[in-house]
N, C-alpha and C positions, 0 to 999 in steps of 0.2 A: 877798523874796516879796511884800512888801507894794508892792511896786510893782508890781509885774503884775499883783494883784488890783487896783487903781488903774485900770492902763492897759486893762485888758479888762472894767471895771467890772461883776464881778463881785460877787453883791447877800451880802448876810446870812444871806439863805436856804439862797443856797448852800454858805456855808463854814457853814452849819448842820451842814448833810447831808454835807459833809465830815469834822463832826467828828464824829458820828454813827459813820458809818463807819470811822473810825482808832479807835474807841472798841471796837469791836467784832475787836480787834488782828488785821486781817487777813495771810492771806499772800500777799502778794506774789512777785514772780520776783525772783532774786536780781539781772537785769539789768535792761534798762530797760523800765517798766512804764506804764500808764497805765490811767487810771480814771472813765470816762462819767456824766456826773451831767446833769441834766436842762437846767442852763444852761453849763455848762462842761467841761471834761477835767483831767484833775489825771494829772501826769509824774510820775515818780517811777526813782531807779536803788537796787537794793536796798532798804532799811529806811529810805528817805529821798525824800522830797514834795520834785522840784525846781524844780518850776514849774506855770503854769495858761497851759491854752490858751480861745481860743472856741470853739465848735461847728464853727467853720469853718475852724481850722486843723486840722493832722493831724498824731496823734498818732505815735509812733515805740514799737517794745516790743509787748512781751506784754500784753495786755488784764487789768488784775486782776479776780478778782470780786468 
């Protein structure tokens, strides 16, 4: 994962507000999920963060809240 945060050069702020969020133990779908944050998209299949998109890719899955 720390490559992707590399390759889509995603900031500090962001995996701030990431951890923000998994902090506040959300629920997610038990399939493949994803999750809108101001500079990025964060993937997810079940209870597991599988990767980060850009704004400008497109997401696959059920939108978590």
């Amino acid at each position: 994962m720390l490559t992707r945060i590399q390759q889509r050069s995603i900031s500090a702020d962001q995996l701030g507000l990431l951890a923000a969020w998994l902090d506040t133990n959300p629920e997610v779908p038990a399939g493949q999920w994803f999750k809108r944050f101001p500079g990025m998209i964060v993937c997810g299949e079940g209870e597991w963060v599988k990767t980060f998109l850009t704004l400008a890719q497109t997401p696959v899955g059920e939108e978590a809240l």
